[in-house]
C-alpha positions in Angstrom: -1.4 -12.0 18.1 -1.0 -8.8 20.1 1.9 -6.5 19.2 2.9 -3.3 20.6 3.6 -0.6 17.9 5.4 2.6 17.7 2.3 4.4 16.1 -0.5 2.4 17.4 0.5 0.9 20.4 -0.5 -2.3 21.3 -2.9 -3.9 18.8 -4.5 -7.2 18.3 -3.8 -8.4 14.9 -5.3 -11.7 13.4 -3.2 -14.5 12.1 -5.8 -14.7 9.1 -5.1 -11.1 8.0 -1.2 -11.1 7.7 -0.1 -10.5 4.3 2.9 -12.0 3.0 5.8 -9.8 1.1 7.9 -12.6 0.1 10.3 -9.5 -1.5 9.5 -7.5 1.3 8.9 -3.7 0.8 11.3 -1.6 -1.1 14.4 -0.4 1.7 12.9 -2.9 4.4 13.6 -6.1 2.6 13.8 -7.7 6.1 10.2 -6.9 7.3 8.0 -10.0 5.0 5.0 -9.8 7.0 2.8 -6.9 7.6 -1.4 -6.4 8.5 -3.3 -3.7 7.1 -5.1 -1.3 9.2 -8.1 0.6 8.5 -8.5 4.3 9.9 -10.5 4.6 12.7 -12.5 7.5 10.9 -15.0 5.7 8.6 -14.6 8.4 6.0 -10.9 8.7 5.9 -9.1 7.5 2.5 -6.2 6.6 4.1 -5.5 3.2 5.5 -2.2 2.0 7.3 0.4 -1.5 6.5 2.1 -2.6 9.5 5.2 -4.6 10.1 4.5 -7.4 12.2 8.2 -8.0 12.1 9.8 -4.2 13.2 6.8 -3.0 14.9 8.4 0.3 14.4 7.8 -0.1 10.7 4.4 1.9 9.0 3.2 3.3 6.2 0.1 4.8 5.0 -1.2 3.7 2.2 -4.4 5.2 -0.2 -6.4 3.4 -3.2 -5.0 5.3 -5.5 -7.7 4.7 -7.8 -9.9 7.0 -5.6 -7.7 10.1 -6.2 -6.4 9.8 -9.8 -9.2 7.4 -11.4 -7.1 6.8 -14.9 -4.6 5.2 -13.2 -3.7 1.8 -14.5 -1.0 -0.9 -15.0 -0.7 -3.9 -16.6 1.3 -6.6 -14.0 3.7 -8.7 -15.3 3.7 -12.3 -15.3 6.1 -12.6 -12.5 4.3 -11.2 -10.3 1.1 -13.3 -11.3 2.5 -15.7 -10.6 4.6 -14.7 -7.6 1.1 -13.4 -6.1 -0.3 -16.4 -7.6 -3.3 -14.2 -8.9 -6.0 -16.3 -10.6 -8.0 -13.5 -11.7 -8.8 -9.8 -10.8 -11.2 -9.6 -8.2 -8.7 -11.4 -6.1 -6.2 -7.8 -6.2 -6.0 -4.9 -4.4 -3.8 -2.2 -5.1 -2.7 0.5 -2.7 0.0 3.4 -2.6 2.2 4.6 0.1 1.4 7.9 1.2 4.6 10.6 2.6 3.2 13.0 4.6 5.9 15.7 5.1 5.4 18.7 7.6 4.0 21.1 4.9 0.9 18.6 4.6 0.1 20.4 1.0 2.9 18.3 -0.5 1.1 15.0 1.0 2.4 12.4 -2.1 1.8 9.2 -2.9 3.9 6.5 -4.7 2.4 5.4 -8.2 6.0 4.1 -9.5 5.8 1.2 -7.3 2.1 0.5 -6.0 1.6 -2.1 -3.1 -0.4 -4.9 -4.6 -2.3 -7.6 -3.0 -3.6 -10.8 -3.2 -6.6 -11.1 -0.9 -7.5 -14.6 -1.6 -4.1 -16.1 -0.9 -2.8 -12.9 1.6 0.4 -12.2 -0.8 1.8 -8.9 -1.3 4.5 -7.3 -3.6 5.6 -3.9 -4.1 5.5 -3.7 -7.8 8.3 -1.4 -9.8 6.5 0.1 -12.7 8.1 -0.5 -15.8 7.0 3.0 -17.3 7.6 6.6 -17.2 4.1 7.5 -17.0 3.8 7.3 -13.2 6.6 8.6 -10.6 7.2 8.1 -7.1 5.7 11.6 -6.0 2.2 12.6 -7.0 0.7 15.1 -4.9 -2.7 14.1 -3.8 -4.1 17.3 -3.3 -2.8 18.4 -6.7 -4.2 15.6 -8.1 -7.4 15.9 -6.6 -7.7 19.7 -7.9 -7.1 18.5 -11.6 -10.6 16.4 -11.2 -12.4 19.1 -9.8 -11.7 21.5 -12.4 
């Protein structure tokens, strides 16, 4: 399936790789199907989850694992079962990334994660139930606290 994109242009997406937000994404309830994108640079963290349903619609997204490696959650059962998870290895979990103008405040959301089924291609953003995680880390903060 071709589409033509605000921020990629036109781009050949397969069937096979369209993820399925039955909730949608928090603020675009509308938008249920999306494809991730890699970054064309090999040895960029950053990734990219486009609508397939308002092609203006993208956000970057990050394993946030890679930058704050003690993060963790435990999902609730309705999303098991809404993402009809079977076990681990079937999940991925990704943050949106904001990147405002001053890119030193580049954030990214650990309140409400993106998380994946691979196996079955469904997706949920997740609300956290916790006060441990917000919806602003700053990555290059949080990437100084594990270098010192």
């Amino acid at each position: 399936m071709v589409i033509n994109t605000r921020h990629f242009g036109e781009i050949d997406i397969i069937e096979e790789h369209i993820l399925d937000f039955k909730e949608g994404i928090i603020g675009y309830e509308d938008s249920n199907r999306f494809a991730v994108i890699d970054s064309e640079d090999p040895e960029s963290p950053f990734k990219w989850i486009q609508s397939i349903d308002n092609t203006e619609l993208a956000f970057a997204l990050i394993d946030p694992f890679t930058v704050r490696t003690d993060y963790d959650f435990e999902l609730k059962e309705d999303y098991v079962s809404l993402l009809e998870i079977e076990e681990p290895s079937q999940v991925a979990v990704y943050a949106i990334v904001v990147v405002p103008e001053d890119i030193k405040r580049i954030s990214m959301n650990l309140k409400a994660p993106i998380v994946i089924n691979r196996n079955k291609r469904l997706a949920a953003q997740v609300v956290l139930d916790t006060d441990k995680y917000s919806v602003r880390h700053y990555i290059l903060d949080e990437l100084q606290k594990t270098e010192v």
